[in-house]
C-alpha positions in Angstrom: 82.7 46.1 39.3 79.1 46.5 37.4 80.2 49.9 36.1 83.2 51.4 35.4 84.3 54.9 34.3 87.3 54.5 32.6 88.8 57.5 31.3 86.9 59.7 33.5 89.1 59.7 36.4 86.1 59.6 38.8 86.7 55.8 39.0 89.8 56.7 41.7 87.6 59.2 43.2 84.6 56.9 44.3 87.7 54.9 46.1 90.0 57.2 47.4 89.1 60.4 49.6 91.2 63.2 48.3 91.5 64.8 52.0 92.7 61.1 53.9 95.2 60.7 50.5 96.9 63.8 51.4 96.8 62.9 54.8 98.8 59.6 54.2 100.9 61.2 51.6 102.0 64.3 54.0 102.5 62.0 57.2 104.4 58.8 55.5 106.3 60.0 52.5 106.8 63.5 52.3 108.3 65.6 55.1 106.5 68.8 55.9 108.5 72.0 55.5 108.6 73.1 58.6 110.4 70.3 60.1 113.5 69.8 57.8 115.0 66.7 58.4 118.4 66.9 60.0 121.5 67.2 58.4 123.7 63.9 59.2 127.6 64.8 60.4 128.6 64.0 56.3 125.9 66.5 54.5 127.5 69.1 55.7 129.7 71.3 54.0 132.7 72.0 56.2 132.6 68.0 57.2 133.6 67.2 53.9 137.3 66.7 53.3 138.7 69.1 50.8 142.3 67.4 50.1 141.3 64.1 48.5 137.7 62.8 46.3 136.6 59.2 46.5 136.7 58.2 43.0 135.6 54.8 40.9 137.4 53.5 38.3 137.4 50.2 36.4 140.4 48.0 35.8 140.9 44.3 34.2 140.5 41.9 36.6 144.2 40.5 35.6 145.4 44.0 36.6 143.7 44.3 39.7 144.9 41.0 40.9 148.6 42.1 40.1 147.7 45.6 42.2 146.5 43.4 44.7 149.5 41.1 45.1 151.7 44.0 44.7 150.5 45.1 48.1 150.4 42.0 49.8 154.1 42.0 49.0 154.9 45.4 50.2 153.0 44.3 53.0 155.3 41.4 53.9 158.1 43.7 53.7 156.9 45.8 56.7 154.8 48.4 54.8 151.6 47.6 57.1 149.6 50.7 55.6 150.0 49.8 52.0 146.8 49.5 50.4 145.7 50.0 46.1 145.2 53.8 46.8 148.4 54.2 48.2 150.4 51.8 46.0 148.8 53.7 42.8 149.4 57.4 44.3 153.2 55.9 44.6 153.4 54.8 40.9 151.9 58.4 39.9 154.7 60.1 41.5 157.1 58.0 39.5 155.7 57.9 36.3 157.3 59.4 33.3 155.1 60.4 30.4 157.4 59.8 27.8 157.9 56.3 28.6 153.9 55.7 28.4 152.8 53.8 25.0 151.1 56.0 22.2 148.4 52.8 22.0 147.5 53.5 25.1 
């Protein structure tokens, strides 16, 4: 490293050969556009379910442990498909705006 060029750019250049960069470039990282990569069972359009949206939200852990054993307990009671989505969708039908604190 006698004699460097910095802030030239032609430092990179003595190294790397622009034509075998592409090369690499094109054949590892970057698909060419005439071979599109195919579309997986879940990219496409019709695939995708249009009656319900995975969603994330964030509760208190004290919250979701009560959630949780809420549906352990409607579990023991025969309910085998009760899960958190379910048992929330089930409060939401019930719910009465009125009743909901203003502190919210």
């Amino acid at each position: 490293m006698a004699a460097r060029e910095e802030g030239s750019g032609l430092a990179g250049a003595r190294v790397l050969d622009g034509d075998e960069v592409e090369g690499v470039l094109s054949g590892s990282f970057y698909t060419p556009a005439s071979s599109p990569r195919p579309a997986k069972k879940s990219d496409r359009p019709e695939d995708k379910p249009l009656h319900y949206k995975v969603i994330c939200i964030s509760m208190y852990t004290n919250d979701l442990e009560r959630l949780d054993g809420m549906v352990e307990a409607l579990k023991k009671r025969g309910l085998t498909k009760a899960n958190r989505s379910a048992l929330i969708r089930a409060a939401l039908e019930q719910i009465d705006l009125d009743k909901v604190p203003k502190g919210m």
